[in-house]
N, C-alpha and C positions, 0 to 999 in steps of 0.2 A: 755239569759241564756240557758244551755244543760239543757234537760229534760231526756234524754235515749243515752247511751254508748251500743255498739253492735261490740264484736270483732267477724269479717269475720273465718269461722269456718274453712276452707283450706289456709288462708292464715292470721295466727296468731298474723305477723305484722300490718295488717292491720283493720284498725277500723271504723264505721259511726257514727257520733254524730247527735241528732234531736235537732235544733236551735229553740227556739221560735219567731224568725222571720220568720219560715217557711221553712227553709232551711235543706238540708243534708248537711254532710261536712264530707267526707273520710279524712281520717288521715293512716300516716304510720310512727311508731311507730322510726324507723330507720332515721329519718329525720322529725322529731314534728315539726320546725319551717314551715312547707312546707305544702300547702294543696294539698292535690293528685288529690283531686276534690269537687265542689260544686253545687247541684241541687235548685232549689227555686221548692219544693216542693208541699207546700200550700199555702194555701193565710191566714193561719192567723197561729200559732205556731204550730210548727212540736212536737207532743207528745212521739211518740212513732217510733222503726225503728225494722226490723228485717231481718237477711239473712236467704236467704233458706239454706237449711243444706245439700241438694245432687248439689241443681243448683249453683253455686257458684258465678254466677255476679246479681242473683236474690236480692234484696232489696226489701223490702216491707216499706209501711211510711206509718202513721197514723197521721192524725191533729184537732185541734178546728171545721176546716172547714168542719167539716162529710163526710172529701176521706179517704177512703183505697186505699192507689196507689202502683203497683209493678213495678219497674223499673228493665233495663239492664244496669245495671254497667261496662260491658265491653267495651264500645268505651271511647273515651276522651269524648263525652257525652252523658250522661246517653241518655236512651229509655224509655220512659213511654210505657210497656206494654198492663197496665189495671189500669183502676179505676172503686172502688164501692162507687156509694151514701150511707150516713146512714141515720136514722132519728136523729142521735146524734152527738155531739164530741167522740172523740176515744181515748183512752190514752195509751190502754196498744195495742199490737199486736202478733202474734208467730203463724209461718207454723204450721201446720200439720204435724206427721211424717208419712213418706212413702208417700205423695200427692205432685204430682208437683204444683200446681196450687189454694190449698185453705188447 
């Protein structure tokens, strides 16, 4: 099941959904039958997702599995940039404003 809907803030067509298989799954809105792209994320359900609001191929994902991950969304596949350990699961996520990077 989606757990978190997250419309791309420059590009208003387009969308990430957090799968509880673990997954991302970009959507564009102009073509729903179609997946634009799909990341395997976590390793146990993808909770939460969020884009950066100035970097635009910036995603962040949050899961069960206690990763914060930031990914680059601009090639046909994705980059895991960074991950942070929790001591917890994670559910909810959101940049900073004015910070690149946390």
């Amino acid at each position: 099941s989606v757990r978190d809907v997250q419309v791309k803030p420059m590009q208003a067509q387009l969308f990430a959904t957090a799968i509880e298989d673990g997954m991302i799954k970009m959507w564009d809105t102009r073509n729903h039958a179609h997946l634009v792209k799909g990341i395997q994320c976590h390793s146990g359900p993808a909770f939460a997702c969020h884009w950066h609001p100035e970097e635009k191929h910036y995603l962040a994902t949050a899961g069960r599995d206690k990763m914060i991950k930031v990914w680059d969304t601009q090639e046909s596949t994705a980059r895991q940039l960074y991950s942070i350990q929790t001591i917890a699961s994670v559910a909810r996520i959101k940049w900073r404003p004015k910070k690149k990077f946390h």
